[in-house]
N, C-alpha and C positions, 0 to 999 in steps of 0.2 A: 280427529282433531277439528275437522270443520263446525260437525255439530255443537263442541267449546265452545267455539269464537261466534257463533250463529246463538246460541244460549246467552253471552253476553254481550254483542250486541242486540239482542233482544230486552236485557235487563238495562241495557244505557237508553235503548228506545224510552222503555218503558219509566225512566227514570226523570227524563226530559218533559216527554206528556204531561206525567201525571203534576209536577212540579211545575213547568213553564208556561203547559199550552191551553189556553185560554181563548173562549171566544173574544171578538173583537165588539167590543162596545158593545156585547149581547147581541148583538146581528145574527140572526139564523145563518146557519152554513158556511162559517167562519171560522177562523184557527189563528191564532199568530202567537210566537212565543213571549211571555213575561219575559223580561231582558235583567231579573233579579229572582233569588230566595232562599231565604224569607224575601220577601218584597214588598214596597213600601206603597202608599194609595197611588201615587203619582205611576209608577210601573204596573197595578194593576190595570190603572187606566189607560196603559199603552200612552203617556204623557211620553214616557221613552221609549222605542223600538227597535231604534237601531239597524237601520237599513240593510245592510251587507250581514250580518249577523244573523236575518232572518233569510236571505239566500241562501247561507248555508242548512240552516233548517228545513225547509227545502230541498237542498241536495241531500239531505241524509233522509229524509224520510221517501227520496228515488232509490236510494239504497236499499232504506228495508223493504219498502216493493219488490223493487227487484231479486231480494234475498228470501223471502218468503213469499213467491206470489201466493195470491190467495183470489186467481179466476176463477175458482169454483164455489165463492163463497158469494151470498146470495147479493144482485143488484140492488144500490141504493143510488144517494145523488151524488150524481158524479161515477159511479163504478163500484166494483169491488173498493173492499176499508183502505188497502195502501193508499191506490189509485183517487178517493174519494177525498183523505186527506193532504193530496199532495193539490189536487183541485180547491180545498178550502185551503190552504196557507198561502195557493197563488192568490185567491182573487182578494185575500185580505190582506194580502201585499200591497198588491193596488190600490185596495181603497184605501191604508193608513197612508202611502204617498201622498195621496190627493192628488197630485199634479200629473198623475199618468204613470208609466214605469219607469222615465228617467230619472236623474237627482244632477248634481253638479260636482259629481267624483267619477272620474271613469272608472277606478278598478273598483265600485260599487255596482255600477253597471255591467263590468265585466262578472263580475260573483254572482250577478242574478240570470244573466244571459248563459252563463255553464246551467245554475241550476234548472232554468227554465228548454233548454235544450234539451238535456238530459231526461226531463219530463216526458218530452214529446217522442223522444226515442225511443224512451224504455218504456213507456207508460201509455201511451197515444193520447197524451195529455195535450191538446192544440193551443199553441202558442207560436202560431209562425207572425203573427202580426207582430206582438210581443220582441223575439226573438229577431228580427228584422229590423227592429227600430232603437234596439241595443246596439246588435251588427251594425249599425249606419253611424250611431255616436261614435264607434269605437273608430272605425275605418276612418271616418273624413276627421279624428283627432291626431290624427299623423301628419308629425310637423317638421320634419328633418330640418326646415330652414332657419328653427329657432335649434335647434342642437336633438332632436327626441329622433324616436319617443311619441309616445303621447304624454301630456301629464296625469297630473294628479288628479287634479281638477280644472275645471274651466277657468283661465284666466291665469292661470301658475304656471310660473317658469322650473316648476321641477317634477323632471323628469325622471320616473322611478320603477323597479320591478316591478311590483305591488301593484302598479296599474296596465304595464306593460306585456306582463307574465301572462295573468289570466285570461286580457286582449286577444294577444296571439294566438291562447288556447282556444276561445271562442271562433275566434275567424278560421282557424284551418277546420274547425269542424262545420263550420258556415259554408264552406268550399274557397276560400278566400287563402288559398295559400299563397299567393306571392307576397302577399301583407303580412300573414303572418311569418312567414319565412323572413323578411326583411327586419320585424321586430326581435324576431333571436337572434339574429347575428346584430341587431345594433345593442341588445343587452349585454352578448359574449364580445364585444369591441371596447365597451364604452365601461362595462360594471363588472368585467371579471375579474376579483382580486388575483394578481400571479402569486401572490405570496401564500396564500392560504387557496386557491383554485376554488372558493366561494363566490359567489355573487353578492355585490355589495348594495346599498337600499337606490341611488337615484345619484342624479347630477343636476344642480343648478347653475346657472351662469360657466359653466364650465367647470364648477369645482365641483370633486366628487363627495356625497355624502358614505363614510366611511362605514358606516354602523351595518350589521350582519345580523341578519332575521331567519331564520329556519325555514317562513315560509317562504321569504324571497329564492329560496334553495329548493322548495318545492314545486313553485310558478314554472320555474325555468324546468325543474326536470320532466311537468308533465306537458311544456308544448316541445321541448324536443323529442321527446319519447311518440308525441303525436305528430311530429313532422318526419322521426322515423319511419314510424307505420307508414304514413303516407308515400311519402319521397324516396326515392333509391337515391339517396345523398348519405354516402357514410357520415359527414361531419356530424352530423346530429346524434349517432351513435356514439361516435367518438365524445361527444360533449355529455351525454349522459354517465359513460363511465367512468371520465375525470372529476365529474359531480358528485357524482354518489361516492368514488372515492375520498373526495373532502368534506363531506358529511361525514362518514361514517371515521375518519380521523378527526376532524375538526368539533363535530357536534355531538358526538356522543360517547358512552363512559361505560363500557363492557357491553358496547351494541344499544342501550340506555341512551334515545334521544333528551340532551341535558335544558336545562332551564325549566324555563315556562312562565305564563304571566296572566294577570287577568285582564279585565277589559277587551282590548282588540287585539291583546297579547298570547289571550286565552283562546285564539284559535290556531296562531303559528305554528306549532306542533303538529295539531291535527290536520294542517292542510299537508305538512311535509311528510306525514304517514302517509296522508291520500296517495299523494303523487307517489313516495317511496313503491306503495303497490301498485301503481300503474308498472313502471318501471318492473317491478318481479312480475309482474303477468301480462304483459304486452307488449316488450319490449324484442323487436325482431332479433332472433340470432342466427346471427352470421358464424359466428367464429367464439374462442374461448373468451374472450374476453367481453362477450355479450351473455355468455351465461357467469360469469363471475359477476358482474352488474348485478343482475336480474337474482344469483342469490346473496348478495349484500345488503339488497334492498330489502331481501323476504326477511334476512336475519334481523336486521334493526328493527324493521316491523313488529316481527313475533315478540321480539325483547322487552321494547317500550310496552307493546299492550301488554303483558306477563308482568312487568313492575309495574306498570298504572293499576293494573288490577290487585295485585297482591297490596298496594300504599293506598285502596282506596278506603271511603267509610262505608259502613253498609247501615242502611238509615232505614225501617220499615219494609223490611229486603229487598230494597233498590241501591241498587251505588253512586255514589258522590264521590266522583273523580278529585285530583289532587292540580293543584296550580302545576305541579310540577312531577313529573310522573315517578322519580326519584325517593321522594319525601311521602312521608305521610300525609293526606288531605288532611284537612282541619277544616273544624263544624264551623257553616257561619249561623249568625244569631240577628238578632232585629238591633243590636247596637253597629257604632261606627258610620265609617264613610261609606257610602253608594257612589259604584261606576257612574263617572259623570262623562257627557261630550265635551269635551274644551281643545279648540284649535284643532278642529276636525280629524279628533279621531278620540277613543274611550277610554279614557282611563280607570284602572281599574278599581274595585273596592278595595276596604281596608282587610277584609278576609278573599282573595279571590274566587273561590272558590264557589261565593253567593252568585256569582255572574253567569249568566247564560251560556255566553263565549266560553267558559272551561269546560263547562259540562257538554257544550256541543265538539269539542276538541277529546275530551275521553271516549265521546261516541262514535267521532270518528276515526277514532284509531280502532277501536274493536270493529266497526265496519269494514279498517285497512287491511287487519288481522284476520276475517274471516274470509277476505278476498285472496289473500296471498294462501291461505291454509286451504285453501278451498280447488286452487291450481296446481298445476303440476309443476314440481320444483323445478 
């Protein structure tokens, strides 16, 4: 079964490339993904990008390194082809920023400082400069004395998962776990719904924003899962199996993670896959009710990729994932509306399916998919 899911995340790789990634302004040694397609002059010319959207790009294509190394395949720039291409999407990360690696959204910065660690990890991709100077935004944006948290962004009083979640993940793999340990317990204080044991999006002014995101369920399962590993603190285990238990009641429909969306919508899914497989392959076991976790997690996993795959289109025989893993995908075409930024954050097109963010959300679920099939139940 691994070789499956290793075949199709090979064909979602392959599906993204050949459709998305583009050099940047014709710059030798370059990569960044088109953020549409069909796509229009304005996204061929990377007029749109989309910051955090290409951090995940990024973190998937550490995946397919990591899942097919290929060190014996002959030296070019920058390494072996994974390794090579994870080197060209960083540094045309940087130069479409202009301004350096930051921007003025923390959990933008937190998305690029997972994928850019991850690099250096698995890759010996050097980014500790990089990687250090994300770590430092995130850390001195802890502000307990306005109610957080950190925020969203610079100068916002709302404080929310989404920037919190992935934070906490970066800093405990920084070594920085008092900080990050302090930001999960002010998420599970402050944003866990008791009613439905989900985590809810943020809190402004002290009132809470109620709305429930799949990936704000994924943020929190993959830093307590990483404060497990770390810490001999049961609470953290304890919080991942109340989690996953309310996902797997709340968010999904025969194991079927439900919804989905385009725009910055079109990667919620796929980040709650991520984490889901963290959770079934790293999650320490103590007792029964850490391998009931760990396979709750595999099962939603396996499920979701099985129905995205079976509802996807197959276009020139690569797949075109579905807004919604549920439902049949549907072709987009050169009419309608294109994913616009408005009031910081993406919304999606009138087909979503044309947007980057979906297609990098079906990739990484079959990446989740081949991670969990690939471990021991």
């Amino acid at each position: 079964m691994p070789e499956l899911w290793s075949d199709r995340a090979d064909a979602a790789e392959a599906a993204v490339t050949s459709r998305h990634v583009r050099r940047l302004w014709g710059l030798p040694g370059t990569a960044l993904g088109v953020v549409g397609w069909p796509a229009t002059r304005r996204e061929r010319a990377f007029g749109s990008w989309h910051y955090w959207w290409q951090a995940h790009l990024i973190d998937l294509a550490v995946d397919a390194a990591v899942r097919v190394p290929d060190a014996d395949l002959p030296e070019g720039d920058g390494g072996p082809r994974g390794r090579r291409r994870v080197v060209r999407l960083t540094r045309s990360h940087r130069i479409r920023n202009l301004t350096g690696w930051t921007n003025n959204y923390f959990d933008d910065m937190a998305w690029l400082g997972l994928a850019l660690e991850r690099a250096q990890r698995h890759l010996y991709v050097d980014h500790r400069g990089a990687v250090t100077t994300l770590v430092d935004e995130l850390f001195d944006a802890w502000q307990p004395e306005r109610g957080g948290g950190i925020p969203w962004r610079r100068g916002d009083d709302f404080f929310n998962t989404p920037a919190n979640g992935p934070a906490a993940l970066l800093l405990a793999r920084a070594g920085r776990l008092w900080r990050a340990q302090e930001m999960a317990d002010w998420i599970h204080e402050m944003l866990l719904d008791p009613g439905t044991g989900l985590i809810l999006d943020g809190i402004r002014d002290g009132r809470l924003d109620r709305a429930v995101y799949s990936y704000c369920q994924g943020v929190v399962l993959g830093v307590e899962t990483e404060l497990a590993v770390q810490l001999d603190d049961p609470r953290h285990r304890l919080r991942v199996h109340a989690l996953v238990d309310a996902v797997d009641s709340e968010l999904t429909d025969r194991s079927v993670v439900v919804g989905g969306g385009g725009g910055d919508g079109g990667l919620f899914n796929g980040i709650l896959a991520r984490y889901l497989a963290m959770v079934a392959t790293t999650l320490p076991v103590h007792d029964s009710d850490d391998v009931r976790a760990r396979a709750s997690a595999r099962r939603i996993v396996l499920a979701s990729a099985d129905a995205a795959w079976e509802n996807r289109l197959q276009i020139e025989g690569l797949p075109l994932f579905g807004r919604d893993w549920s439902l049949p995908a549907k072709l987009p075409g050169s009419s309608g509306t294109v994913a616009q930024f408005t009031a910081g954050s993406v919304r999606p097109s009138s087909i979503a399916e044309r947007d980057l963010s979906v297609q990098l959300g079906g990739w990484m679920l079959m990446e989740a998919a081949h991670a969990v099939a690939s471990a021991a139940p």
